[in-house]
C-alpha positions, 0 to 999 in steps of 0.5 A, spaced: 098 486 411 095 480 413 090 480 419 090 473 420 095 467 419 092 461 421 097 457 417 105 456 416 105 452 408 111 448 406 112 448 399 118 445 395 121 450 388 120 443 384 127 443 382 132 437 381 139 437 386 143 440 380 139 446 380 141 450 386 137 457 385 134 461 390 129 467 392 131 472 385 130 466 381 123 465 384 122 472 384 123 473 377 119 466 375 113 469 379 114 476 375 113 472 369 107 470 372 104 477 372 104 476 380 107 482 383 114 478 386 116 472 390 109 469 393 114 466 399 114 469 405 122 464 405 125 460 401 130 455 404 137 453 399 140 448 398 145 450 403 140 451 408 142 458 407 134 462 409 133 467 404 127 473 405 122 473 401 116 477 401 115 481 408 113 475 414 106 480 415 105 481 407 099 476 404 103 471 399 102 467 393 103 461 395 096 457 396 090 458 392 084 460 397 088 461 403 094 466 401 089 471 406 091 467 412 098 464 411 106 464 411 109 460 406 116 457 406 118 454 400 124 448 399 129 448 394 128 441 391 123 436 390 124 433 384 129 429 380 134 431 374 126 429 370 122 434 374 119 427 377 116 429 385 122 426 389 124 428 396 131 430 395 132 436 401 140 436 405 141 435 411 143 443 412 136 444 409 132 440 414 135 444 420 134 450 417 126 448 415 125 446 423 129 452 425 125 457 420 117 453 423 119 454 430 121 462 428 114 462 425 111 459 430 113 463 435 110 469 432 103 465 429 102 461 436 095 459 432 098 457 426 099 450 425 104 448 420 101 444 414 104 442 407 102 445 399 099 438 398 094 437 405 090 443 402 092 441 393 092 436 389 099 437 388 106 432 391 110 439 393 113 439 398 114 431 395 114 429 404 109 428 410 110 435 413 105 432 419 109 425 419 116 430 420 113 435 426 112 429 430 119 426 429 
């Protein structure tokens, strides 16, 4: 179990539109990685449908360095039919990610919400997480 969580981590799967995969898939792809299953704490599909991954309080595999103290949510999406970062989320999934950080936020008051890529050098989740809070 986690002690701390100081940190709500937004990921995108780096999946194209076409690709509608959800929590099994990811499961299986971090098993392959020798992880013991899904690092995400929640993945959010293209319908907007939410799915559980690990258990909320469980230490995921999501962030090098902060799993410790973080939740992750992971969007399905983020990236075009050439597997290039592109911000391509559906309006059910934006409703479901506002909806999934107030549920968090509400259980980790201390927490704040953050992107993969303010603590990565990487584009997941391919948007502003901190410009999209304030809007």
């Amino acid at each position: 179990m986690r002690e701390y969580t100081d940190y709500i981590v937004v990921h995108c799967a780096a999946t194209p539109p076409s690709m509608d995969i959800g929590r099994d898939t990811i499961d299986e792809w971090h098993k392959e990685r020798g992880w013991d299953g899904i690092g995400y704490h929640f993945v959010i599909r293209r319908d907007g449908s939410v799915e559980a991954g690990r258990h909320v309080d469980a230490v995921g595999a999501h962030v090098r360095g902060s799993n410790l103290r973080s939740v992750g949510i992971c969007m399905i999406g983020g990236a075009n039919e050439e597997r290039e970062p592109e911000e391509n989320y559906t309006i059910d999934q934006w409703k479901s990610l506002s909806t999934t950080v107030e549920f968090l936020r509400r259980m980790y008051p201390d927490a704040k919400v953050i992107g993969h890529n303010e603590v990565s050098d990487k584009a997941c989740p391919c948007f502003d997480v901190q410009e999209w809070l304030i809007n």
